[in-house]
C-alpha positions in Angstrom: -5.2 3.7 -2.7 -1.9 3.5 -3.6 -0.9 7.0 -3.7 -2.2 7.4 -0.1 -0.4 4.4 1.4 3.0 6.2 0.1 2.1 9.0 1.2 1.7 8.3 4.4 4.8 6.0 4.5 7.0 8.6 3.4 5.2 10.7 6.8 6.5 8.3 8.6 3.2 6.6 9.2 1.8 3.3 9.8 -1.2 1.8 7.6 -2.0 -1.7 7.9 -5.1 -3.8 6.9 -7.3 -4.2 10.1 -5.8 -7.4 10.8 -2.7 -5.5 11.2 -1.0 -6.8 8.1 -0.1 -5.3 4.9 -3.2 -6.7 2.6 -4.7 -3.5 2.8 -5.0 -3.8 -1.2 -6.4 -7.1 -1.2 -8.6 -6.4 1.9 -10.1 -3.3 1.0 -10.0 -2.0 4.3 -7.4 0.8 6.3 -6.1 1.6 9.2 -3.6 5.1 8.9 -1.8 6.4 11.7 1.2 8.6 12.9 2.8 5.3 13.7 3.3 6.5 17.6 -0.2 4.8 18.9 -0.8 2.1 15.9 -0.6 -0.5 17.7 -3.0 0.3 20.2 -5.7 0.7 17.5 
């Protein structure tokens, strides 16, 4: 999971937990996005 998170970091993407915080390790779960409409997910 790792490798994608950086991935799409170095996009210039968003990922987040679905809380919105950056426990997406922890939390097992994933939100990705081109960063433009993140929020509104």
């Amino acid at each position: 999971m790792a490798a994608g998170i950086l991935l799409v970091n170095e996009a210039g993407g968003t990922i987040t937990d679905m809380t919105g915080n950056q426990a997406m390790m922890e939390r097992g779960d994933v939100i990705a996005s081109n960063g433009q409409f993140h929020n509104n997910l």
